[in-house]
Biopython code that builds the backbone (N, CA, C, O; Angstrom):
import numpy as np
from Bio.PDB.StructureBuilder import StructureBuilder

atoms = [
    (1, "UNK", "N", (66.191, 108.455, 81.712)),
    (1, "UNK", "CA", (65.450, 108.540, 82.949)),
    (1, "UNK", "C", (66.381, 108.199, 84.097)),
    (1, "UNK", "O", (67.134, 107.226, 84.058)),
    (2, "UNK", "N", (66.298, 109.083, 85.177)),
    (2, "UNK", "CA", (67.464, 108.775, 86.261)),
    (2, "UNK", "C", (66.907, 107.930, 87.374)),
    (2, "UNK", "O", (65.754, 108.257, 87.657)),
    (3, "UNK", "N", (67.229, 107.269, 87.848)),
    (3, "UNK", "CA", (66.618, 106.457, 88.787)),
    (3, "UNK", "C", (67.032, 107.569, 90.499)),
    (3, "UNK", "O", (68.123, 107.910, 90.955)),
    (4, "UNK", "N", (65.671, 107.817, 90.985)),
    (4, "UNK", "CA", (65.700, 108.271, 92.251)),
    (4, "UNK", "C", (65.793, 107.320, 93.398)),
    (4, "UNK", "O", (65.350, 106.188, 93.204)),
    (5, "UNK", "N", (66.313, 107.614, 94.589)),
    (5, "UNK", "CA", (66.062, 107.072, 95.761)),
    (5, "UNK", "C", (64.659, 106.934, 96.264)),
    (5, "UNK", "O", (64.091, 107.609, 95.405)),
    (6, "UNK", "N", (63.704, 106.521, 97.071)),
    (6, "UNK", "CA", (62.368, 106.417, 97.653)),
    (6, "UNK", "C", (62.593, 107.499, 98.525)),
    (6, "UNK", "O", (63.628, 107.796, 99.120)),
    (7, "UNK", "N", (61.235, 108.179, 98.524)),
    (7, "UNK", "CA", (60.988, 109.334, 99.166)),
    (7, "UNK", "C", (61.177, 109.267, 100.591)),
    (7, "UNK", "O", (61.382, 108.056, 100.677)),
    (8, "UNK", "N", (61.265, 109.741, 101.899)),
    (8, "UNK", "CA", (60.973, 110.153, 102.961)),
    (8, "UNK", "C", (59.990, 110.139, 103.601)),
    (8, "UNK", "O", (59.410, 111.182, 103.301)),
    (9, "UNK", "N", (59.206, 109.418, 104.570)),
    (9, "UNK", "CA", (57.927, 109.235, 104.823)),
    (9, "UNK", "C", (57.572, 110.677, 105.710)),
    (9, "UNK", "O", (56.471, 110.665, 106.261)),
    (10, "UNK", "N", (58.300, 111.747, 105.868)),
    (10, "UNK", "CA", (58.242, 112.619, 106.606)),
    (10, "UNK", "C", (59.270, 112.736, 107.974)),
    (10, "UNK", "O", (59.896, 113.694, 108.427)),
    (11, "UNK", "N", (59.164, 111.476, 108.367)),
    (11, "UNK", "CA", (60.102, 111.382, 109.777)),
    (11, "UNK", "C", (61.564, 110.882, 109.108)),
    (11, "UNK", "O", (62.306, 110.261, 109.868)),
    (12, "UNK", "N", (61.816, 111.012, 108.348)),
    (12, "UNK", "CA", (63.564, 110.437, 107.996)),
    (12, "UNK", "C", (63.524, 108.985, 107.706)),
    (12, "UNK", "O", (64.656, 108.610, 107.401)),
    (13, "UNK", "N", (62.553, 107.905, 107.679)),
    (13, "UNK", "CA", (62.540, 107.091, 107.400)),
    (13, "UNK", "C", (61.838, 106.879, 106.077)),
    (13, "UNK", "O", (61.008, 107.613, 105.540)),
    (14, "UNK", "N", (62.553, 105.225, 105.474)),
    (14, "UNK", "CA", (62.585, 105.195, 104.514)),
    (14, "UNK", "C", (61.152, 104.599, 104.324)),
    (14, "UNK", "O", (60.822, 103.945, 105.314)),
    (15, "UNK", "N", (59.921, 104.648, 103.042)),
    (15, "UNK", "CA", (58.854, 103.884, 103.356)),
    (15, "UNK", "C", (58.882, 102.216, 104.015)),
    (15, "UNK", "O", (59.791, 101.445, 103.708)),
    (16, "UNK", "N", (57.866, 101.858, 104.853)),
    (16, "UNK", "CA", (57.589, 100.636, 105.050)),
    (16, "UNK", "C", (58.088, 99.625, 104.267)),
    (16, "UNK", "O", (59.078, 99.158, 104.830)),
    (17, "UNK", "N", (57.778, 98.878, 102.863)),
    (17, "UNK", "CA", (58.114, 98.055, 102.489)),
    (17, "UNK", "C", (59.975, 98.217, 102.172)),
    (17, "UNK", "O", (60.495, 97.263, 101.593)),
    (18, "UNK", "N", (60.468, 98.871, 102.388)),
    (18, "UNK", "CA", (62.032, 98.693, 102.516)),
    (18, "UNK", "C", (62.303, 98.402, 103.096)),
    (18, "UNK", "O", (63.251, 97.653, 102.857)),
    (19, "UNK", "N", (61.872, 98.561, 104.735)),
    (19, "UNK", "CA", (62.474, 98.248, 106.212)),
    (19, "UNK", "C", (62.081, 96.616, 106.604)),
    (19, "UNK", "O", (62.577, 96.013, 107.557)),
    (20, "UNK", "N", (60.952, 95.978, 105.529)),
    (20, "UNK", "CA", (60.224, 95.056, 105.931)),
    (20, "UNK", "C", (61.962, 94.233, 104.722)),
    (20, "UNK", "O", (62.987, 93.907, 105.321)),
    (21, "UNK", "N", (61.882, 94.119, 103.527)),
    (21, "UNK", "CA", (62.742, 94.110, 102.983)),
    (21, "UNK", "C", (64.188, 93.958, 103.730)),
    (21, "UNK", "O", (64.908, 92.961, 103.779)),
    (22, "UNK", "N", (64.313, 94.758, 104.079)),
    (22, "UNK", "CA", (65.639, 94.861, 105.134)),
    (22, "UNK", "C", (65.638, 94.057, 106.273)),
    (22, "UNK", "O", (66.576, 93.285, 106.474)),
    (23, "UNK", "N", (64.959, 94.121, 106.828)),
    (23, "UNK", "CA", (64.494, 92.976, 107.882)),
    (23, "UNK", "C", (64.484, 91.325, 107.774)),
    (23, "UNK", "O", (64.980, 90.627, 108.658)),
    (24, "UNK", "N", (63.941, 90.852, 106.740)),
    (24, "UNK", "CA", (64.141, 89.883, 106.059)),
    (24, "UNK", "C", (65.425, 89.450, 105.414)),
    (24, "UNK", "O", (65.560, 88.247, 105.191)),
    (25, "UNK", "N", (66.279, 90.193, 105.122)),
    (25, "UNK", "CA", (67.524, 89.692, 104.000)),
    (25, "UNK", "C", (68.081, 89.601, 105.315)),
    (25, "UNK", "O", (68.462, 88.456, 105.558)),
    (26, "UNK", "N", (68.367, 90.923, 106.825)),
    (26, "UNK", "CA", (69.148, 90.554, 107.443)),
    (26, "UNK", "C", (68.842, 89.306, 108.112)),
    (26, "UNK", "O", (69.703, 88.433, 108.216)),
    (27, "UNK", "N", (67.694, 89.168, 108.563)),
    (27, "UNK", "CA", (67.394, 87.614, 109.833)),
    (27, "UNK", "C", (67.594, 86.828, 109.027)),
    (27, "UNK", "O", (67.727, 85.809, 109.705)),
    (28, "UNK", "N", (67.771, 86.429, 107.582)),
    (28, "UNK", "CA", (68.493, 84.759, 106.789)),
    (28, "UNK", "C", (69.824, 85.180, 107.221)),
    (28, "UNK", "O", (70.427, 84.289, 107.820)),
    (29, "UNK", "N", (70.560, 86.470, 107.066)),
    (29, "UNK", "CA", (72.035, 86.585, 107.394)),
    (29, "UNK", "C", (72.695, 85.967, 108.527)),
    (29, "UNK", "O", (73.603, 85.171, 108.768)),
    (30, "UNK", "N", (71.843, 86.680, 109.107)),
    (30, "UNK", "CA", (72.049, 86.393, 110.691)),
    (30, "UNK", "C", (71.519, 84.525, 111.083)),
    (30, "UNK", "O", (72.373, 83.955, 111.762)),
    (31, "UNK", "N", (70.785, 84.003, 110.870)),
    (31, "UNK", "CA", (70.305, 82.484, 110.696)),
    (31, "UNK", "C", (71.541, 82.178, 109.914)),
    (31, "UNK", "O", (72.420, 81.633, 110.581)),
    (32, "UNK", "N", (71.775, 82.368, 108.840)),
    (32, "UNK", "CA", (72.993, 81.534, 107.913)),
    (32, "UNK", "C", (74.109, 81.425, 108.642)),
    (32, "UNK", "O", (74.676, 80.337, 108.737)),
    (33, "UNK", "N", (74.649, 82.720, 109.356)),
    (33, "UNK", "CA", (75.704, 82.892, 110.164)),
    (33, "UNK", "C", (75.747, 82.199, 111.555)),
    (33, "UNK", "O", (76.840, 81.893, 112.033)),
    (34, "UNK", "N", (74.664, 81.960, 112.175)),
    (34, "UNK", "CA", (74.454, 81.040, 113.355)),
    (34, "UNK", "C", (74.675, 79.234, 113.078)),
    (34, "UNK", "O", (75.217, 78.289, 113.650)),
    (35, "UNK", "N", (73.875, 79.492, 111.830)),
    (35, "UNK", "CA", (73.979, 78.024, 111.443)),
    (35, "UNK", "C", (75.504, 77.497, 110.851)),
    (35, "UNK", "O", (75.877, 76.324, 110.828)),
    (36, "UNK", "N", (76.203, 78.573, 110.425)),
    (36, "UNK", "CA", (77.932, 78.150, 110.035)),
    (36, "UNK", "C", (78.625, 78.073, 111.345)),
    (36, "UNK", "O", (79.471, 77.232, 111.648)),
    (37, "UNK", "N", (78.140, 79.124, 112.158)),
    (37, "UNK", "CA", (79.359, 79.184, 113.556)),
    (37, "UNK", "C", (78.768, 77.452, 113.948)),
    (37, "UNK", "O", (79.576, 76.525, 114.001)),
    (38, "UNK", "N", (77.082, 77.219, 114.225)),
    (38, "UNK", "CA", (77.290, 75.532, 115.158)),
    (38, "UNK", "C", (77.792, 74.384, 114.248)),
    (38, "UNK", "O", (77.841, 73.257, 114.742)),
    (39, "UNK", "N", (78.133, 74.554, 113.082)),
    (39, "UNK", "CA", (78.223, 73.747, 112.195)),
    (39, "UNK", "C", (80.204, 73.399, 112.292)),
    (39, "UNK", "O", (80.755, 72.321, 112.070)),
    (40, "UNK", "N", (80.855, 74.704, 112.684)),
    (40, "UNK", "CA", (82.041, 74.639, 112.639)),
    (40, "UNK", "C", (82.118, 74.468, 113.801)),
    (40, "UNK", "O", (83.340, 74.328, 113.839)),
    (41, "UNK", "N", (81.789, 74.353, 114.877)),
    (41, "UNK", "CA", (81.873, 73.451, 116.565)),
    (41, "UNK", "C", (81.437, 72.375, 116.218)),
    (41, "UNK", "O", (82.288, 71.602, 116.660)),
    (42, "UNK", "N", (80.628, 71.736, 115.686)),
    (42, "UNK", "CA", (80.305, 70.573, 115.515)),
    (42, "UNK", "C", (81.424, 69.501, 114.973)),
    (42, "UNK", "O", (81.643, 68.408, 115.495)),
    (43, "UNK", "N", (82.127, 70.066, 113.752)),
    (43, "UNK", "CA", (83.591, 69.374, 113.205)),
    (43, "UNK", "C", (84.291, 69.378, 114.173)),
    (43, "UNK", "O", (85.160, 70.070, 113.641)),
    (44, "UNK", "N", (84.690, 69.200, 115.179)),
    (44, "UNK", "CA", (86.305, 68.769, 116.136)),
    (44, "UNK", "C", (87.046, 69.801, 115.920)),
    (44, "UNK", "O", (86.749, 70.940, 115.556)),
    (45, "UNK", "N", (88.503, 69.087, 116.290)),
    (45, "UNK", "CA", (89.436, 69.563, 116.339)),
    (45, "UNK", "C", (89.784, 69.766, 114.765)),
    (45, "UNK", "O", (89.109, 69.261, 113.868)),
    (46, "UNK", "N", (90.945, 70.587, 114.552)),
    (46, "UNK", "CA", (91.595, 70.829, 113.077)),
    (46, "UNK", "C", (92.297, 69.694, 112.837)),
    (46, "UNK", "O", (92.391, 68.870, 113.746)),
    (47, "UNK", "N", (92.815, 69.491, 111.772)),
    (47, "UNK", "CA", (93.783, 68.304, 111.570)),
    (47, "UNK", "C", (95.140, 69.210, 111.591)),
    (47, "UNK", "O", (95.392, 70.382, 111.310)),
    (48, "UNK", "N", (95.902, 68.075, 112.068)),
    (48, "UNK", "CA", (97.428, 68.509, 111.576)),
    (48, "UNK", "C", (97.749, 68.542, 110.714)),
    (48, "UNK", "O", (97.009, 68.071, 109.851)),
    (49, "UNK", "N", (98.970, 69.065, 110.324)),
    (49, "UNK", "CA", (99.516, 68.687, 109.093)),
    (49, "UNK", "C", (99.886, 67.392, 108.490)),
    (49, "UNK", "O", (99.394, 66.961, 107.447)),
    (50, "UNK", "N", (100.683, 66.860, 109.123)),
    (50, "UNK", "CA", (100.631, 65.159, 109.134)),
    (50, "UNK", "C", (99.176, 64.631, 108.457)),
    (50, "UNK", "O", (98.880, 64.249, 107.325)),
    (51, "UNK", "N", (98.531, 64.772, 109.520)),
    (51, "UNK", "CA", (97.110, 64.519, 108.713)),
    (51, "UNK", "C", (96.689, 64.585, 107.977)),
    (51, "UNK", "O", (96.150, 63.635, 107.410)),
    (52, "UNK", "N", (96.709, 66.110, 107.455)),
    (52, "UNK", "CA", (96.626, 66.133, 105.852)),
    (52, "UNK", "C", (97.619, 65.680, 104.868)),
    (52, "UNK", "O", (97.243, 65.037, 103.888)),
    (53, "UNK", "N", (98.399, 65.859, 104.985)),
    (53, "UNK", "CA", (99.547, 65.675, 104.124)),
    (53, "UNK", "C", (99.382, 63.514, 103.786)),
    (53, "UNK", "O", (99.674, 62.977, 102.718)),
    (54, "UNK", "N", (98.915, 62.851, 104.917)),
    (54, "UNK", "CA", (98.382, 61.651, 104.785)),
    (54, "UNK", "C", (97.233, 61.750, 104.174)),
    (54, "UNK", "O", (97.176, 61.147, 103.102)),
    (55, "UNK", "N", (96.239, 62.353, 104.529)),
    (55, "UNK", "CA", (94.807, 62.447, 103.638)),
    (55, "UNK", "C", (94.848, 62.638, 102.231)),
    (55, "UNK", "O", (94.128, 62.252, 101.310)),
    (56, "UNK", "N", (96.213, 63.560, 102.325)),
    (56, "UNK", "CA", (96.166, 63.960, 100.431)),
    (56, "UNK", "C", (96.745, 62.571, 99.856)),
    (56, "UNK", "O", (96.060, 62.031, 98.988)),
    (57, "UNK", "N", (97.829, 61.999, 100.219)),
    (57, "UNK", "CA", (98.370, 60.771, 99.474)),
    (57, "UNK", "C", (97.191, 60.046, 100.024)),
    (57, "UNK", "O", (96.688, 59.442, 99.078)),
    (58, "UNK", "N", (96.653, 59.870, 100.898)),
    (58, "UNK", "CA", (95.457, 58.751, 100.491)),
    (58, "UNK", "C", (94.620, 58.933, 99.311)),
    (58, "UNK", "O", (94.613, 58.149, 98.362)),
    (59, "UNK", "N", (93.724, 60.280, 99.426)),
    (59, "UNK", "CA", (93.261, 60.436, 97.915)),
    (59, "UNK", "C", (94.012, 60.457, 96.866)),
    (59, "UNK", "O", (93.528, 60.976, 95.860)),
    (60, "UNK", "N", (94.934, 60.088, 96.822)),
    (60, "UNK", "CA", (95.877, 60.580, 95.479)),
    (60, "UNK", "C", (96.369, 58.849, 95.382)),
    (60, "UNK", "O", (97.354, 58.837, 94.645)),
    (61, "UNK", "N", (96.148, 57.853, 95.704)),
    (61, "UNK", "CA", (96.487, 56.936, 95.886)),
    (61, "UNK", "C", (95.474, 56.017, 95.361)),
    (61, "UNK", "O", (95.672, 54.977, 94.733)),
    (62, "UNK", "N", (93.774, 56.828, 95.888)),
    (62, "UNK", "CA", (92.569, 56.368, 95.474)),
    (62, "UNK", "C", (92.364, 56.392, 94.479)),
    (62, "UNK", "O", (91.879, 55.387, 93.958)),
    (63, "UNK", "N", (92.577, 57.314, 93.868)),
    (63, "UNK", "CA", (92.297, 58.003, 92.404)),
    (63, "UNK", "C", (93.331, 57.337, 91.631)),
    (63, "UNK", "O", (92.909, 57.268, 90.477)),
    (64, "UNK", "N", (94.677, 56.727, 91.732)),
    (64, "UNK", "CA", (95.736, 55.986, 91.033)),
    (64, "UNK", "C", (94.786, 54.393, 91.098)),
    (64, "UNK", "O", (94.764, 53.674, 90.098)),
    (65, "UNK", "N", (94.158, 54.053, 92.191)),
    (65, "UNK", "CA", (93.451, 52.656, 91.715)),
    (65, "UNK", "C", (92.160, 52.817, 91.002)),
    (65, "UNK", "O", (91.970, 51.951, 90.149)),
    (66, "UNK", "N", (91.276, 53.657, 91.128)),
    (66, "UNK", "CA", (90.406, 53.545, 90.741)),
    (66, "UNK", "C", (90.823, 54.284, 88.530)),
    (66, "UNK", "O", (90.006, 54.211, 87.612)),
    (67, "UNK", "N", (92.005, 54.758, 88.450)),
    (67, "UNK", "CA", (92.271, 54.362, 87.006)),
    (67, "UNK", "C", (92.854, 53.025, 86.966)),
    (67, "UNK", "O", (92.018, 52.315, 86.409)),
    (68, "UNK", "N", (93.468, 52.609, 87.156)),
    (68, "UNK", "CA", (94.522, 51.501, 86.866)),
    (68, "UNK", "C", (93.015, 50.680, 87.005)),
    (68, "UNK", "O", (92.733, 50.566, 85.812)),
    (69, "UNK", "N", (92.072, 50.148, 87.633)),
    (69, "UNK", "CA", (91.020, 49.766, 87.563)),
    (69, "UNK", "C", (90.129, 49.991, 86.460)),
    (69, "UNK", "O", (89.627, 49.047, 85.850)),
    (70, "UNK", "N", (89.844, 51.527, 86.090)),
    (70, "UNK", "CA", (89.200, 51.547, 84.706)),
    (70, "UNK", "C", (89.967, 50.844, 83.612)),
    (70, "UNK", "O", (89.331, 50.111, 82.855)),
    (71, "UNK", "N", (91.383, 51.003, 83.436)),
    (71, "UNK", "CA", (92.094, 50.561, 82.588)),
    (71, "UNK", "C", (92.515, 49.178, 82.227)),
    (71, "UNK", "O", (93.253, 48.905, 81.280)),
    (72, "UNK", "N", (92.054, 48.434, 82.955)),
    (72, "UNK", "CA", (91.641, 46.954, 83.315)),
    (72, "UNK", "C", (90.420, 46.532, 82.823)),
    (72, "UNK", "O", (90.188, 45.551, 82.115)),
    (73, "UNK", "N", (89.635, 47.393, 83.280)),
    (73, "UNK", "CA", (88.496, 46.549, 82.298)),
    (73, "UNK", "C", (88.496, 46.720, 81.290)),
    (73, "UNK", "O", (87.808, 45.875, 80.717)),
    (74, "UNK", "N", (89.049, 47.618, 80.459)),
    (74, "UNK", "CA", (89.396, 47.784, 78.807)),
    (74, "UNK", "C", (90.521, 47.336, 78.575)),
    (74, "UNK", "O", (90.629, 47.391, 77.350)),
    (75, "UNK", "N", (91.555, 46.868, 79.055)),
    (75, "UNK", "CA", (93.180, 46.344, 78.518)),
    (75, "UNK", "C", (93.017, 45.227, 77.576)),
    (75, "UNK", "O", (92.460, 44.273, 78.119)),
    (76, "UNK", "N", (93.269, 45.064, 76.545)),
    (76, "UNK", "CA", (93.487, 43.762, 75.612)),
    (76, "UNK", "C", (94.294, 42.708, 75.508)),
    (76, "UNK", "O", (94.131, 41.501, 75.333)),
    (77, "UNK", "N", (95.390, 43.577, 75.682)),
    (77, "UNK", "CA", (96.899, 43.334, 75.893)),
    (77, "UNK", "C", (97.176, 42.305, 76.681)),
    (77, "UNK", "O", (97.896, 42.901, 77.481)),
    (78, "UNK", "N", (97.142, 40.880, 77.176)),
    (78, "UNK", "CA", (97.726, 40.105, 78.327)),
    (78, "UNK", "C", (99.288, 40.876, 79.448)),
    (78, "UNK", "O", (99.532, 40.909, 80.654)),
    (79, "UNK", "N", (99.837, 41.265, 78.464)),
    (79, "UNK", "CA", (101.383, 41.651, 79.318)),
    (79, "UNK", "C", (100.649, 43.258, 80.070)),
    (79, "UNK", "O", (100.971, 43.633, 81.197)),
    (80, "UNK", "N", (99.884, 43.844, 79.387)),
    (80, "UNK", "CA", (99.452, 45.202, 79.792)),
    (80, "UNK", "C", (98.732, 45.072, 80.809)),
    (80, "UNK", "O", (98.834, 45.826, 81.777)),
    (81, "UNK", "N", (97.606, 43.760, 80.717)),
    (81, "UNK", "CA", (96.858, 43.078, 82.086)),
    (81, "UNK", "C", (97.742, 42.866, 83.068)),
    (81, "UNK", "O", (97.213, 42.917, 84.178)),
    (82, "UNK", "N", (98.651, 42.694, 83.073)),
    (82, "UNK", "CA", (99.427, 41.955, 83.640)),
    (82, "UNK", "C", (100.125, 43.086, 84.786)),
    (82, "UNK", "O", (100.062, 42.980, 86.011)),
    (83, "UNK", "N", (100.835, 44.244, 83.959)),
    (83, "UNK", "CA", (101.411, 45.324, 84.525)),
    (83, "UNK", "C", (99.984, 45.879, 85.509)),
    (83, "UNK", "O", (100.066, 45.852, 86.737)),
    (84, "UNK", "N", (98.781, 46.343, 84.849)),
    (84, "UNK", "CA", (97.599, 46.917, 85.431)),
    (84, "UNK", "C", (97.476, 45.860, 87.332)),
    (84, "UNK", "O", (97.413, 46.328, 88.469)),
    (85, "UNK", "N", (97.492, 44.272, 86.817)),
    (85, "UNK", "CA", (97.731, 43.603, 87.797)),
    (85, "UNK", "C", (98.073, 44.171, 88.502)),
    (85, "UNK", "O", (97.289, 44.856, 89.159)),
    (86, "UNK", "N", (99.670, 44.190, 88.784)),
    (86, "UNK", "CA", (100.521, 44.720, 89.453)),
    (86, "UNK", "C", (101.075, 45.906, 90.013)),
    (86, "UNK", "O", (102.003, 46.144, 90.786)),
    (87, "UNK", "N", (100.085, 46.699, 89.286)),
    (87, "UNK", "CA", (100.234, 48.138, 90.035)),
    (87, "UNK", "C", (98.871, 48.330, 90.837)),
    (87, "UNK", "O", (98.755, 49.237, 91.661)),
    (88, "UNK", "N", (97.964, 47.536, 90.588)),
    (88, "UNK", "CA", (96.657, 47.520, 91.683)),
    (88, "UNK", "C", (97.195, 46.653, 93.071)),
    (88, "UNK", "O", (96.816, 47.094, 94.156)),
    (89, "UNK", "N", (97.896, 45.676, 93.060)),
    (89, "UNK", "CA", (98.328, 45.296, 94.346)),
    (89, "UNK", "C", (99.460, 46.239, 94.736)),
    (89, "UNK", "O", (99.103, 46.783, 95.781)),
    (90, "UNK", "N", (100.485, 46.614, 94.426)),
    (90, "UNK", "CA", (101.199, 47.629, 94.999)),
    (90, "UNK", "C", (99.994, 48.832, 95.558)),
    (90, "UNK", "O", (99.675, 48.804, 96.746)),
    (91, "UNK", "N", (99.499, 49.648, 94.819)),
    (91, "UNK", "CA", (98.714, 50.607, 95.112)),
    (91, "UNK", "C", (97.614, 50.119, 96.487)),
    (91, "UNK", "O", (97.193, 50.963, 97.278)),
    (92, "UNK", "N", (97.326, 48.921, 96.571)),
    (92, "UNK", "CA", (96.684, 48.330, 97.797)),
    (92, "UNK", "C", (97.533, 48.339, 98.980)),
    (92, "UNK", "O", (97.104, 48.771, 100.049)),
    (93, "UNK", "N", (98.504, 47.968, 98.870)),
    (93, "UNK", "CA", (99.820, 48.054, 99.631)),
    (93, "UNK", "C", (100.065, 49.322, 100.171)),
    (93, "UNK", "O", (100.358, 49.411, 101.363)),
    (94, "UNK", "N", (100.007, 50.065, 99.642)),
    (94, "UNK", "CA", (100.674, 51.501, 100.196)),
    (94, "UNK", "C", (99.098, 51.864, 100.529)),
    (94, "UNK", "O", (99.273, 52.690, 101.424)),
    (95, "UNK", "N", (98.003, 51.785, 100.404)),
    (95, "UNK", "CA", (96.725, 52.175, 100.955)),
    (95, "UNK", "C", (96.726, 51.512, 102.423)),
    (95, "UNK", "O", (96.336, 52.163, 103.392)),
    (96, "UNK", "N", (97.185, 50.179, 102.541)),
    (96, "UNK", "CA", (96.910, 49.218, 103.855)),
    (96, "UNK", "C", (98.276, 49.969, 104.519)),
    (96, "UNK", "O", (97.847, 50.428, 105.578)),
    (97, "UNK", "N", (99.586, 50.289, 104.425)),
    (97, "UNK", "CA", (100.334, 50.810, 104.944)),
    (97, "UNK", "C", (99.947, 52.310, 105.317)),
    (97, "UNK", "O", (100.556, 52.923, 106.193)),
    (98, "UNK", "N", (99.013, 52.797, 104.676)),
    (98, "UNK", "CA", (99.227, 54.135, 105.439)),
    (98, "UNK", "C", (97.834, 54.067, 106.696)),
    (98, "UNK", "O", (97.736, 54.874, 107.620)),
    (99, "UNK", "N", (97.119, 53.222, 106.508)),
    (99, "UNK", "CA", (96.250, 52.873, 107.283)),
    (99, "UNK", "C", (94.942, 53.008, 107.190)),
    (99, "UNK", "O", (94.212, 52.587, 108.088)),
]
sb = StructureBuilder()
sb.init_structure("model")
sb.init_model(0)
sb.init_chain("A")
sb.init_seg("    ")
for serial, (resi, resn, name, xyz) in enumerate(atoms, 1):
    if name == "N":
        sb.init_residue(resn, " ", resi, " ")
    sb.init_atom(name, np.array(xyz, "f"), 0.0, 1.0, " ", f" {name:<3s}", serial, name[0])
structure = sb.get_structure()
């Protein structure tokens, strides 16, 4: 069975419930698209590079304490406590240094 197009209402248009259809998908388009453009004025300025390039070693810095932290509360080891210690205050260190 071949699937046809919808007939012609006589004047070149397509029946009613398509245009109503059409009407609808575009005005969320058009709403979605209004609502991204005030949404991206609303964020500021861009960051620099600097900026990011700091943002990434901050998260990447976060994520180095928050293991060395999991790995602490499971360590058995005293000397292994010990190292975990010491790489959570360094890792604090370079968090308070970058600001």
């Amino acid at each position: 069975m071949l699937h046809r197009p919808p007939e012609s209402n006589g004047d070149g248009l397509l029946p009613e419930y398509n245009l109503c259809m059409a009407r609808g998908w575009e005005s969320k388009s058009i709403e979605e698209q209004q609502s991204q453009a005030s949404s991206s004025q609303q964020l500021g300025p861009r960051p620099t590079l600097d900026q990011l390039a700091r943002l990434h070693q901050q998260q990447g810095l976060l994520l180095s304490r928050a293991r060395v932290i999991q790995q602490l509360e499971t360590a058995q080891n005293a000397q292994h406590r010990e190292m975990l210690k010491a790489a959570l205050v360094e890792l604090d260190a370079r968090l308070a240094r970058l600001g």
